[in-house]
C-alpha positions, -999 to +999 in steps of 0.1 A: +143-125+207+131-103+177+099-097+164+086-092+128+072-058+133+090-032+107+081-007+132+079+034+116+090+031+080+111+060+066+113+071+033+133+040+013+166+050-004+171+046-038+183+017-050+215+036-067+224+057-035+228+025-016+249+013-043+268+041-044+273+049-007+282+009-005+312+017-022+326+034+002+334-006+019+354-012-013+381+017+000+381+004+038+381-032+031+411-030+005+429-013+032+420-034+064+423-066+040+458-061+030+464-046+062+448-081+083+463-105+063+496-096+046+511-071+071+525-092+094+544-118+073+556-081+051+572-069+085+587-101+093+592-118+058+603-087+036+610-056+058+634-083+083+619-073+114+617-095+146+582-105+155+578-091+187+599-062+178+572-056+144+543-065+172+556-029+192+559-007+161+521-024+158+508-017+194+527+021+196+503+032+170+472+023+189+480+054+211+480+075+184+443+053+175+433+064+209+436+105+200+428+107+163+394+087+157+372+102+188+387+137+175+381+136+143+345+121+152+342+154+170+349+175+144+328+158+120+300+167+142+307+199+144+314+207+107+295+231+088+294+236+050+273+240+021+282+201+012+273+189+050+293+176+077+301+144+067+311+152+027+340+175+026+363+148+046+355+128+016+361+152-013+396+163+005+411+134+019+403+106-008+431+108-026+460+114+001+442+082+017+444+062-015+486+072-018+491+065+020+486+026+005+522+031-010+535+041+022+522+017+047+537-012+019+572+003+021+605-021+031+629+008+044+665-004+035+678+000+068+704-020+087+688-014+121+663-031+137+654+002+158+657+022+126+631-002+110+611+000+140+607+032+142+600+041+104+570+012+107+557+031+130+555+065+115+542+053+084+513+031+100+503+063+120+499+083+089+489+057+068+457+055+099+456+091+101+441+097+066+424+065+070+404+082+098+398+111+080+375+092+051+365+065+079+349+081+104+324+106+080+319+076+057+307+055+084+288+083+102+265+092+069+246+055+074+223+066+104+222+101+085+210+083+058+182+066+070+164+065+106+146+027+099+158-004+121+158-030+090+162+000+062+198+000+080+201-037+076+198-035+038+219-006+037+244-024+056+246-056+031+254-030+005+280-014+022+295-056+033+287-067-003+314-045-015+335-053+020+340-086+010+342-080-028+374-062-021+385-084+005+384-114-022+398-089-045+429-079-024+434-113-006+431-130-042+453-111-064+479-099-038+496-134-039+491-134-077+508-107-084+538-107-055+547-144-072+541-123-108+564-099-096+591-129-084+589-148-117+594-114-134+625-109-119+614-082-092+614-081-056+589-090-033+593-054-016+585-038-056+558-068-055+542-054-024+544-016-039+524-028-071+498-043-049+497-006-026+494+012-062+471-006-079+445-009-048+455+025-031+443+036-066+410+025-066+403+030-030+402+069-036+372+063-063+344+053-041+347+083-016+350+110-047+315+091-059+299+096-028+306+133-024+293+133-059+258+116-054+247+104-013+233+135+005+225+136+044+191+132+050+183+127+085+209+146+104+213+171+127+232+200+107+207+220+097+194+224+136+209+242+162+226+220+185+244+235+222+279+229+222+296+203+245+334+198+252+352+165+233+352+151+276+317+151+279+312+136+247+330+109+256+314+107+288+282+107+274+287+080+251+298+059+277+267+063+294+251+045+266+246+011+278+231-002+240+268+017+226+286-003+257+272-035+245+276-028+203+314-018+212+320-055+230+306-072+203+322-053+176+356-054+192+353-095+199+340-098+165+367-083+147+399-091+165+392-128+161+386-122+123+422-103+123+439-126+143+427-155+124+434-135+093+469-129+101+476-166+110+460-180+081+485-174+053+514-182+084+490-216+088+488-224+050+524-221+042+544-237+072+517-264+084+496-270+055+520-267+027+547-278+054+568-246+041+562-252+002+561-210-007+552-219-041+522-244-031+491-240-056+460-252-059+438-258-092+402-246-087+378-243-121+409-255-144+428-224-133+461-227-112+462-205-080+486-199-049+474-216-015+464-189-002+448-174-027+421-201-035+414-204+001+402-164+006+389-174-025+363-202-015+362-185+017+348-149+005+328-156-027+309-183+001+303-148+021+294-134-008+267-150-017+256-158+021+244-120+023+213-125+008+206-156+036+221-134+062+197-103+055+166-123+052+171-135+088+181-108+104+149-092+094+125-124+104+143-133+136+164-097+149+195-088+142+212-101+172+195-136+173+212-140+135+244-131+149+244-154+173+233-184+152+264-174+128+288-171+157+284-207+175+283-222+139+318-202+131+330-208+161+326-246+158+345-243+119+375-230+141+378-256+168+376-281+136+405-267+117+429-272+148+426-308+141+434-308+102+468-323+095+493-312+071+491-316+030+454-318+034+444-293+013+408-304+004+397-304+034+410-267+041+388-257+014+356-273+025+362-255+060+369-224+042+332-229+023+322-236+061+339-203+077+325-182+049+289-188+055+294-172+090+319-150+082+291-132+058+271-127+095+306-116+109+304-085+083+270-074+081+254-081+113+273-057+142+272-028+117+239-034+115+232-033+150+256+000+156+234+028+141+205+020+168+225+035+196+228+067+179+186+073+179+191+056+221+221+088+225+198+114+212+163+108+230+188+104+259+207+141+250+189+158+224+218+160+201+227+137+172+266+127+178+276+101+151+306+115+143+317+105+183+302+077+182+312+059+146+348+076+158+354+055+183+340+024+164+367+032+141+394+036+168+378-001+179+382-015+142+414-003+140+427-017+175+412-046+172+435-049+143+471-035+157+458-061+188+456-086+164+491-080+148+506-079+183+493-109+198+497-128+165+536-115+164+540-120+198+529-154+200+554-163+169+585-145+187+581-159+224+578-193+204+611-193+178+593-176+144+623-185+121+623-161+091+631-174+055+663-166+043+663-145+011+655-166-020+647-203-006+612-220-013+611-242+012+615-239+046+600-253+078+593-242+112+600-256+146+578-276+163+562-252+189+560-222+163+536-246+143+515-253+177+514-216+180+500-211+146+469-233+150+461-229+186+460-188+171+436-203+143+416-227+163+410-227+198+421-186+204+393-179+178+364-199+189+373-190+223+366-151+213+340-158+189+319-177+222+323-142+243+308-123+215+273-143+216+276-145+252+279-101+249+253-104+222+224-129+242+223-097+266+220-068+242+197-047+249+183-030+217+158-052+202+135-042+172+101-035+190+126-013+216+141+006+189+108+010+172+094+027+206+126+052+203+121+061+172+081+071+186+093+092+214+116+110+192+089+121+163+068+131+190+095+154+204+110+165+172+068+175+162+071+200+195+093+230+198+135+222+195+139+237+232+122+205+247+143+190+276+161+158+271+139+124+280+158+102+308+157+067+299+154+046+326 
């Protein structure tokens, strides 16, 4: 399906800029991480809220999703200053992003369940809002950055190298130190709040580095472009049949790694650990919390799959490695349905399983999601990332309040039971269990099939993106009014 032709080569980045603009994965993953995994036991566990009640406040803030990230998009296109278009967001919004961790990880002490509701809400849409405003002019620098098909690849296991360092980061220590906080006499709401400071923290770094150091290369700033209304930018991006394709995958990609995110820790402590809250495990003579030394195992495995990942998306094409990582995950998840409770060595050999394809679940559709942009322009004549890496945010995002509404759902329509304050034990009824691992197993290997199903038809292969690339030197060498070239 791919070819080993490297097709034009551009001018390689240094080895320090991708390091650097890598980073910036650090500050998205430590807030989708926490986000996937932890917020929906927080809204039921610690802020009280009833599951399908938490699962609206979720879904209400996709509308607000829907208007921010394709704006915003839009007027990164359109920016223009002495830094570029992409590197003020960063310089500005770092740091309110990094405090809006404190917020999103707030209990309000409210009676009411509307009250509660309502307060959620507000704070996940600002919370997303300044998420959106470092997101979307992070993510749209990589095609800026670089014009080369497997040149994006690499750049791409930077930026997932330091996605799934934080994700072992925040899904490791976040237990750790919410049981810290609990044997220290605290809360778990002031638990939760340490966790928000310390990662919100560090999340503002990267972005400050990257303003500091990564310049746009191979944008279109410094060319004059014809203005076009936010509608037909939309419209024209959804006449992008490679973009239509790239979403699919990306959204069936993601919301089964959120969903099975957010039922994981649900899964460990009621089936697993049949309700133990305090179950550990001992891995390398050091004691750790369930859950902890299963993201663990699961993400250092990803880790150092990367490498493996990289080498064969550039032998075989980008899609064909996705696909062989997708039926191989996909047949990890149908496996974990049938694991029985208090077997806990054999949920860490299926968490050394899931990671090796969870490594191609990172890197692999953001590799593939920069091509369209070159597809857009010979099409249009205008470079649009900003529109287009918007509404891949808006899509990462969803797939994530989706995620937290069908998980929530599923556990209110089927008698979620929440702990009362200060037990460590307690178990759930029978169907809420069944709910838990068909979320885990059969829900997630059902979605991860219709992504390589998506993915066996994409369109963009290596020797097509290479021809692109052709026909766009040769019209970039002529004079900047040259009409637009109609792909068939």
């Amino acid at each position: 399906m791919g070819s080993k032709t490297s097709g034009i080569k551009a001018k390689a980045l240094s080895f320090w800029v991708k390091l650097v603009y890598g980073s910036g994965d650090w500050s998205g993953s430590s807030y989708g991480t926490l986000r996937q995994i932890f917020y929906a036991i927080f809204l039921t566990d610690v802020v009280g809220l009833e599951p399908r009640l938490a699962s609206v406040a979720a879904l209400v803030s996709i509308f607000w999703d829907a208007v921010n990230d394709p704006l915003i998009g839009v007027l990164t296109d359109r920016m223009r200053s002495r830094w570029g278009r992409r590197r003020p967001f960063l310089l500005f919004f770092a740091i309110p992003f990094g405090l809006s961790f404190m917020l999103l990880w707030w209990a309000p002490p409210w009676e009411s369940q509307i009250a509660l509701a309502v307060t959620v809400t507000l704070a996940f849409m600002v919370s997303d809002t300044l998420e959106t405003l470092v997101g979307v002019p992070f993510a749209s620098l990589l095609p800026e950055l670089t014009p080369d098909y497997d040149e994006r690849t690499t750049l791409t296991s930077f930026r997932m190298f330091f996605n799934l360092l934080a994700s072992l980061a925040t899904a490791v220590a976040a237990p750790m130190i919410v049981d810290a906080a609990l044997a220290a006499g605290l809360t778990q709401q002031q638990g939760y709040l340490l966790v928000a400071g310390l990662f919100g923290g560090l999340a503002a770094l990267p972005f400050l580095l990257i303003f500091a150091v990564v310049r746009e290369r191979y944008g279109a700033a410094d060319r004059p472009q014809e203005t076009v209304t936010f509608r037909q930018t939309v419209r024209t991006a959804w006449a992008n049949i490679p973009f239509r394709f790239a979403t699919l995958i990306f959204m069936l990609n993601w919301i089964t790694f959120d969903i099975v995110a957010l039922a994981l820790p649900f899964y460990l402590l009621y089936w697993i650990a049949a309700g133990n809250m305090l179950a550990s495990v001992t891995l390398l003579g050091v004691s750790l919390p369930l859950e902890s030394a299963v993201f663990a195992i699961l993400l250092v495995t990803a880790i150092i799959a990367l490498p493996f990942w990289l080498w064969l998306a550039h032998r075989t094409g980008k899609h064909t490695a996705y696909i062989i990582g997708m039926v191989f995950w996909a047949g990890v998840q149908l496996a974990i349905f049938s694991v029985r409770p208090g077997q806990v060595t054999l949920v860490l050999w299926m968490s050394f399983l899931a990671g090796l394809s969870v490594s191609a679940a990172h890197i692999l559709p953001d590799a593939m999601f920069p091509d369209v942009i070159e597809w857009d322009e010979l099409r249009t004549g205008r470079r649009q990332e900003g529109i287009y890496y918007g509404v891949k945010n808006f899509i990462r995002k969803t797939s994530g309040a989706l995620a937290i509404f069908l998980g929530l759902q599923a556990l209110g329509w089927f008698n979620y039971q929440t702990p009362p304050e200060g037990v460590t034990t307690f178990t759930q009824p029978p169907e809420t269990l069944t709910a838990i691992r068909m979320l885990i197993g059969p829900l997630g290997a059902a979605l991860l099939f219709s992504a390589v199903i998506t993915t066996w038809f994409y369109p963009l292969t290596r020797d097509r993106h290479t021809r692109i690339r052709k026909l766009l030197e040769k019209r970039n060498g002529r004079r900047e009014s040259a009409p637009p070239i109609n792909l068939p």
